[in-house]
Backbone as JSON, one array per atom type, in Angstrom:
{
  "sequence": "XXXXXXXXXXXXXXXXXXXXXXXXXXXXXXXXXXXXXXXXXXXXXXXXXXXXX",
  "N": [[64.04, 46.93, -25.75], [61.13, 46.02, -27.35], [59.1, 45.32, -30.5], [56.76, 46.31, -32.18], [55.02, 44.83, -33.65], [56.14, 42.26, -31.76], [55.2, 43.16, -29.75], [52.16, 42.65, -30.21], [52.39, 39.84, -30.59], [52.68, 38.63, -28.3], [50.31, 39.3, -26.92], [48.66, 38.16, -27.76], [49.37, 35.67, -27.1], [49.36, 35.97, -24.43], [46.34, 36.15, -24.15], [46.08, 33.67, -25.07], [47.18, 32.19, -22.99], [44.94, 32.63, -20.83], [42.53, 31.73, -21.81], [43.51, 29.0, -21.67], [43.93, 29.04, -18.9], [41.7, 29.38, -17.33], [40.9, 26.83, -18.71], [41.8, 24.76, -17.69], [42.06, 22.4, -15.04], [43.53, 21.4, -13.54], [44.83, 22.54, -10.74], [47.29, 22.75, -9.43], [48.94, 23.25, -12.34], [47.31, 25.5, -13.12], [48.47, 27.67, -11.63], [51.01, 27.28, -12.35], [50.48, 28.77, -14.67], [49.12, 30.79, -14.6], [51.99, 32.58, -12.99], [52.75, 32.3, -15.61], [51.17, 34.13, -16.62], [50.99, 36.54, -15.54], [53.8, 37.21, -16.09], [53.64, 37.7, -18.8], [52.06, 40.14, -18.61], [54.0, 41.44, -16.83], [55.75, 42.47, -18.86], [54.82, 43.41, -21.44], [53.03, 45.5, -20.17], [55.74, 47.11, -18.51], [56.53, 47.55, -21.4], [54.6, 49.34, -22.66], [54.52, 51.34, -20.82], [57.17, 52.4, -21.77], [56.67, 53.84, -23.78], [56.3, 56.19, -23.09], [56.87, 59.42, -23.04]],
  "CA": [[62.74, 47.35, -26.26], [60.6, 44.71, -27.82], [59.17, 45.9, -31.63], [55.35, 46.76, -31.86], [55.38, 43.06, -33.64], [56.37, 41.57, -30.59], [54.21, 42.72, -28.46], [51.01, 41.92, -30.38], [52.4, 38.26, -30.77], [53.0, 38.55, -26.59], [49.14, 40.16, -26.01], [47.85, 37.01, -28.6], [49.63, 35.02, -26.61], [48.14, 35.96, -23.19], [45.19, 35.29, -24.69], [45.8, 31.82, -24.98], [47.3, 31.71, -21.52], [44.0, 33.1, -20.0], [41.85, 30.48, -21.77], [44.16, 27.87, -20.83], [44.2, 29.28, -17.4], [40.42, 28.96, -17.39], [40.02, 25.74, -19.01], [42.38, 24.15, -16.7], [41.27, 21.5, -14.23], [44.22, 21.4, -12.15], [45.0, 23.44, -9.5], [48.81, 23.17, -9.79], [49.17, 23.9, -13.38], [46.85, 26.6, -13.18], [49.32, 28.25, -10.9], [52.02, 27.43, -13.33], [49.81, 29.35, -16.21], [49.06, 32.4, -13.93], [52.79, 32.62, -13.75], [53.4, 33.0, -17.08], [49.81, 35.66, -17.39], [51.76, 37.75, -14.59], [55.31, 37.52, -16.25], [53.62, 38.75, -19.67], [51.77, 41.16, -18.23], [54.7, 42.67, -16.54], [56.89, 42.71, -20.53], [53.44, 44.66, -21.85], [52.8, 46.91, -18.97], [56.94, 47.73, -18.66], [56.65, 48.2, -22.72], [53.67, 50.5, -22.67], [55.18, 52.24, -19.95], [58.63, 52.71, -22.0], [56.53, 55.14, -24.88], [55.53, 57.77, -22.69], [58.1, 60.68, -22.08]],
  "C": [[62.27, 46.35, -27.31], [59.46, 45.85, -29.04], [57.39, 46.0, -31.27], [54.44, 44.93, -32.64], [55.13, 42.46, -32.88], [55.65, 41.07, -29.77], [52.54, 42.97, -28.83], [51.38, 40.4, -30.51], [52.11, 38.13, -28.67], [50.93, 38.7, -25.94], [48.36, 38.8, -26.73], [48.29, 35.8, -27.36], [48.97, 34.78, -24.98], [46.73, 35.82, -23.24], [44.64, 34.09, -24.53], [45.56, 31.56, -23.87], [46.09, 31.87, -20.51], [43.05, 32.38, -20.59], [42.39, 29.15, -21.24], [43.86, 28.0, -19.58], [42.62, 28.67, -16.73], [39.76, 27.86, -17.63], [40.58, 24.31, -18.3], [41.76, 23.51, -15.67], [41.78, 21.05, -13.22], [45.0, 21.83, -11.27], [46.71, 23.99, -9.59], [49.35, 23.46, -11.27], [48.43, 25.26, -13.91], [48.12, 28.03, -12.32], [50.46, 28.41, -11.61], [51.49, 29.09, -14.58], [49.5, 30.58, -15.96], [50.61, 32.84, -13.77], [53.39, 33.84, -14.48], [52.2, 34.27, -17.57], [50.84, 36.61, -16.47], [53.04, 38.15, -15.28], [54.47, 38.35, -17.82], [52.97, 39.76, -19.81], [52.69, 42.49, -18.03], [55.14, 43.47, -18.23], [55.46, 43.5, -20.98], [53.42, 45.84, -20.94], [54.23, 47.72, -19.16], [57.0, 48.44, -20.29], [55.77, 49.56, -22.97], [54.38, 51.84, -22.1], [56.64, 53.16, -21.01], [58.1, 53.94, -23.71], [55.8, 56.03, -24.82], [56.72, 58.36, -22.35], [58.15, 60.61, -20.76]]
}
């Protein structure tokens, strides 16, 4: 379980990754950068998920 901390540094961070992703120009590093929006999506979504009964 990742601290409430964490995962505003993680949601700042996708942030970035989704302007990056956007300001990107080439095709294969965009793919890289989606990725990493999907992998910290899941660690948010799974966390959310983990403080409901």
């Amino acid at each position: 379980m990742i601290s409430d901390s964490e995962l505003v540094i993680f949601m700042k961070e996708l942030g970035k990754l989704i302007d990056e992703y956007y300001g990107c120009p080439k095709e294969s590093i965009k793919k890289e950068i989606h990725q990493d929006i999907l992998l910290l999506c899941s660690v948010i979504s799974s966390e959310n998920g983990d403080h409901h009964p």
